[in-house]
C-alpha positions as CSV (number, residue, x, y, z in Angstrom):
1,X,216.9,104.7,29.1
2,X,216.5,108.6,29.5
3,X,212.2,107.6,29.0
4,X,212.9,104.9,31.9
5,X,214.3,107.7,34.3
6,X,212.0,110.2,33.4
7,X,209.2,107.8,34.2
8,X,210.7,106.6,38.2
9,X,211.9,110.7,38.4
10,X,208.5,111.5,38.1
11,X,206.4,108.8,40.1
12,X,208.7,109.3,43.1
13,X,207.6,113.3,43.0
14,X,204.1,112.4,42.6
15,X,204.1,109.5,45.8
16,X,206.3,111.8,47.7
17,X,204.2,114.8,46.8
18,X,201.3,112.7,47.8
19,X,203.2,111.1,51.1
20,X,204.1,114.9,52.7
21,X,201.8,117.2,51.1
22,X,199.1,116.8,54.5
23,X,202.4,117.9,56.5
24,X,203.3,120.5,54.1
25,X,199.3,122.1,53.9
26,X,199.6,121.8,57.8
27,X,203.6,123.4,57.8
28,X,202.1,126.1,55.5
29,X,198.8,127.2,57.3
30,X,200.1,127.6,60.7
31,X,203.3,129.1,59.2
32,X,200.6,131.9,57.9
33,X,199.0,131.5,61.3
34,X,202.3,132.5,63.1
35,X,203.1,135.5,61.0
36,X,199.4,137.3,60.5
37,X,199.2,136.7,64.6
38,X,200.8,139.3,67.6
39,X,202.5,137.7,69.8
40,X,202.2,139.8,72.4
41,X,198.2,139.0,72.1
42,X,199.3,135.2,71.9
43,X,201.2,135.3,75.1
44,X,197.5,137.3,76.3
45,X,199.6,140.1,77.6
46,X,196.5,142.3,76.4
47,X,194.2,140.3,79.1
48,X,196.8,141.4,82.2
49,X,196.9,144.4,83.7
50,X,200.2,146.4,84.6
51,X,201.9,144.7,87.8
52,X,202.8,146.9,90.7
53,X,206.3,147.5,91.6
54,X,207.8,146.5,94.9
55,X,208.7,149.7,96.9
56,X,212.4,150.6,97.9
57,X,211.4,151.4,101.7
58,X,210.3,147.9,103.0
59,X,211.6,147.0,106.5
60,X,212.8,143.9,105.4
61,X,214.9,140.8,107.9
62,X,217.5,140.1,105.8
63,X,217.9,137.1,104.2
64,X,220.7,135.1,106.8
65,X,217.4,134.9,108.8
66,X,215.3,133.9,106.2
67,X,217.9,131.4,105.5
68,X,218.2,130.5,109.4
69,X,214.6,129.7,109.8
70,X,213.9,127.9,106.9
71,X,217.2,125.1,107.7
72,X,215.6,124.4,111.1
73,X,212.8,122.9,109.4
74,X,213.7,121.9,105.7
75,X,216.5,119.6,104.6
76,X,218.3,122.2,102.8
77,X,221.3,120.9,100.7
78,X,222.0,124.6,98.3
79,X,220.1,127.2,97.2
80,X,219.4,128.1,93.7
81,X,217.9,132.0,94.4
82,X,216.4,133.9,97.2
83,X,213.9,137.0,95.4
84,X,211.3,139.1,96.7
85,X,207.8,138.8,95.5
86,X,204.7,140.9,96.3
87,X,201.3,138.1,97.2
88,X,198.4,140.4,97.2
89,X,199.4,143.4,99.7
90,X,201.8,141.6,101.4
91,X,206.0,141.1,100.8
92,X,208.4,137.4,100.8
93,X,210.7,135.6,99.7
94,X,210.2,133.1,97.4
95,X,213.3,130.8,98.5
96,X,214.6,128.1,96.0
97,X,216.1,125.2,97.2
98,X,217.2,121.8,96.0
99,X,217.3,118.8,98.3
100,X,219.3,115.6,97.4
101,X,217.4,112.3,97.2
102,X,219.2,109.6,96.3
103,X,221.7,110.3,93.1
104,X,219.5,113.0,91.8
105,X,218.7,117.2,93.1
106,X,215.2,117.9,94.0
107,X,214.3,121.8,93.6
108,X,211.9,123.3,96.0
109,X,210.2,126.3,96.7
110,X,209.0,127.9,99.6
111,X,207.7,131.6,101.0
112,X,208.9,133.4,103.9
113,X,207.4,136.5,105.1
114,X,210.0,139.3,104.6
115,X,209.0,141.3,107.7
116,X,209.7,138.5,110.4
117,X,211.1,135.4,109.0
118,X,208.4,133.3,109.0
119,X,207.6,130.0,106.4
120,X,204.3,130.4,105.8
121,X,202.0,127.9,103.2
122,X,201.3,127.5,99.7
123,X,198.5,130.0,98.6
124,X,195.3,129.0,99.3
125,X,192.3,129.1,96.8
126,X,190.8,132.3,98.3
127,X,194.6,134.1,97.5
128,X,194.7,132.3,94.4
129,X,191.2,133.8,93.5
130,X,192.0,137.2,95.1
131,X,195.7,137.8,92.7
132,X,193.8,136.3,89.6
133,X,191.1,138.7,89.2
134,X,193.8,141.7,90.2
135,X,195.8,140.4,87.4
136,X,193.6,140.4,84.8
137,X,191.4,143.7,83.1
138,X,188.1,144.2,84.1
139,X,185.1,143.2,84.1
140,X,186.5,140.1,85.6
141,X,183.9,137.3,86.1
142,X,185.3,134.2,87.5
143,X,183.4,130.8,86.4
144,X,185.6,127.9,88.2
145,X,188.9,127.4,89.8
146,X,190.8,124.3,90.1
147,X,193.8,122.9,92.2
148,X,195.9,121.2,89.7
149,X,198.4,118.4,91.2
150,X,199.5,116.6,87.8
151,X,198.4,117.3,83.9
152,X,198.7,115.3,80.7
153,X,201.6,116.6,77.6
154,X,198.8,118.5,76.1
155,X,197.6,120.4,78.8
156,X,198.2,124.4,78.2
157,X,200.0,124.6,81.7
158,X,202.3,121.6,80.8
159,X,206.0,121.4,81.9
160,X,205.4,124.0,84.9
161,X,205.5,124.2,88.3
162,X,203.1,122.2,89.9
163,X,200.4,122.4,92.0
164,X,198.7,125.3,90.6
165,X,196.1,127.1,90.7
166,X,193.9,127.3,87.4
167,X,191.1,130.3,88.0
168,X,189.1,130.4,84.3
169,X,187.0,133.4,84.1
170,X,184.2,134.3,81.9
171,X,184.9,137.9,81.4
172,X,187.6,138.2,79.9
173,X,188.0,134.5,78.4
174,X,191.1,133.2,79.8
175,X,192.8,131.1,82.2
176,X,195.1,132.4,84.9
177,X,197.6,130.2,86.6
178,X,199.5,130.6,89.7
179,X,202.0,128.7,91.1
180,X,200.9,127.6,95.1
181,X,204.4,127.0,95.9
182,X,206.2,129.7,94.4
183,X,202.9,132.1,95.0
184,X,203.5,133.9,91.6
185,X,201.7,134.3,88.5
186,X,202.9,131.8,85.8
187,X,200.7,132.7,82.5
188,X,197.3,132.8,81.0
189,X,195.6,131.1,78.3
190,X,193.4,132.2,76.0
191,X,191.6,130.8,72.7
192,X,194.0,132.9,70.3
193,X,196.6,131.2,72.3
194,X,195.4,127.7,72.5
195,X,194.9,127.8,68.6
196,X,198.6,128.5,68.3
197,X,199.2,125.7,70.1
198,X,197.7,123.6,68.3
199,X,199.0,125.0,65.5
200,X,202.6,124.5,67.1
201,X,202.0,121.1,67.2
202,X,201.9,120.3,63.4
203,X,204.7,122.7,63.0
204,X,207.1,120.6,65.4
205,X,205.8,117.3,64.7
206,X,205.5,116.3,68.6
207,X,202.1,114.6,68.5
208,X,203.2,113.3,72.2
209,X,203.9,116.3,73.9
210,X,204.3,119.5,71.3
211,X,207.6,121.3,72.4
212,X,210.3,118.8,71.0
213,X,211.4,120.1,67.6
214,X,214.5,117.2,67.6
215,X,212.0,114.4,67.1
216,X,212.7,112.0,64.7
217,X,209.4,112.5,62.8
218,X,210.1,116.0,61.6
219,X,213.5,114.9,60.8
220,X,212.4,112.3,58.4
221,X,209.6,114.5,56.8
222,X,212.2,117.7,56.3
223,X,214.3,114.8,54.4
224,X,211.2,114.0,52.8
225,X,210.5,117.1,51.8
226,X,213.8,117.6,50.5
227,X,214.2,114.6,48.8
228,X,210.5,115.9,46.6
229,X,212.2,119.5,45.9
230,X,215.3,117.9,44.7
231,X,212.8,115.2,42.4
232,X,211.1,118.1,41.2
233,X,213.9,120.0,40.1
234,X,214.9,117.2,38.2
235,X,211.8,116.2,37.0
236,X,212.2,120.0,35.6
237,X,215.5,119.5,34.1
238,X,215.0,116.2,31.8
239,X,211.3,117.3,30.8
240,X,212.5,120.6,29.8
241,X,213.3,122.0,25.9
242,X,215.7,123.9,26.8
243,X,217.8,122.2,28.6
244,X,217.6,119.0,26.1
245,X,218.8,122.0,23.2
246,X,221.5,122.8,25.6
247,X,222.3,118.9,26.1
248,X,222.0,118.4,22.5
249,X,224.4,121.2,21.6
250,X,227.1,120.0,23.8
């Protein structure tokens, strides 16, 4: 009997071992990944240069007006946050608004010049290419810019504000993206980055979109993985000496 459960103690380490152990090499290398990385240098913050601040002596309409103007022309239901943004040399608010359709709250952005009142558009591609190569540290050479209206789960820019501007340069290598709406910088991607993302995604488990870490895969391989610890403990325990002395004794 104690040979018998020896025997099934020890095949169900070695097929669960052998079930998890891809998961746990991939757990393990971008676990070293993660620690051995800045994440500052991740998050490319050593791509952007310092961002001006907005002065304190703007003749600014205040934001009743803003408010005003943008009602006559928007269906404007509540507002989530009215802030002032800087686009290239110029000042305005970057109004947020939801909009009911149906059961459900739409949010929506919009700009208004600060010095007048006025809506104005989404940025265009030569203000998108203009704040991109201000952002980032020279020598900035651009290679392609794209308009983006929708992009997959695994796109770097996922879960963001769309459309967006995506301006890839050559020098340095990265991607900056801007939001055309909201006419602010939203991040930048760069290979160190884009490694840890892949990375990410065997640490979470999310092989359809990366970011979820409640998914019911990693939930059944942690179990897993417990299950083979708690096998190889015992495994331990009845193939040991001196614990069949102290079993013996007793």
């Amino acid at each position: 009997m104690r040979r018998s459960f020896k025997y099934f103690t020890r095949k169900i380490h070695r097929y669960l071992g052998l079930f998890i152990g891809i998961q746990f090499l991939g757990w393990t290398i971008s676990g070293l990944f993660f620690s051995w990385n800045d994440l500052d240098r991740v998050h490319g913050d050593h791509l952007r240069k310092p961002q001006k601040a907005i002065p304190a002596n703007l003749d600014l309409v205040s934001p009743t007006v803003v408010l005003g103007n943008l009602k006559k022309s928007h269906p404007v239901d509540s507002l989530k946050s009215v802030q002032l943004i800087r686009v290239l040399e110029n000042f305005y608010y970057q109004v947020a608004y939801f909009v009911q359709h149906g059961n459900h709250s739409m949010l929506h952005f919009v700009l208004v010049d600060a010095k007048n009142g006025e809506l104005r558009t989404p940025l265009v591609k030569v203000e998108a290419e203009k704040m991109a190569t201000d952002l980032v540290k020279a020598p900035a050479s651009i290679e392609k810019i794209e308009y983006l209206t929708e992009v997959g789960n695994h796109h770097e820019y996922r879960e963001r504000r769309l459309p967006a501007w995506a301006v890839t340069f050559s020098k340095p290598a990265c991607t900056v993206y801007l939001s055309a709406e909201m006419g602010t910088y939203q991040t930048i991607r760069h290979n160190q980055w884009r490694v840890f993302d892949f990375l990410w995604m065997f640490h979470t488990m999310d092989y359809a979109g990366r970011d979820n870490f409640n998914n019911w895969l990693l939930k059944l391989f942690s179990l897993f993985g417990l299950f083979t610890i708690l096998s190889g403990f015992m495994l331990y325990m009845i193939s040991s000496k001196t614990f069949y002395k102290i079993k013996k004794q007793l």
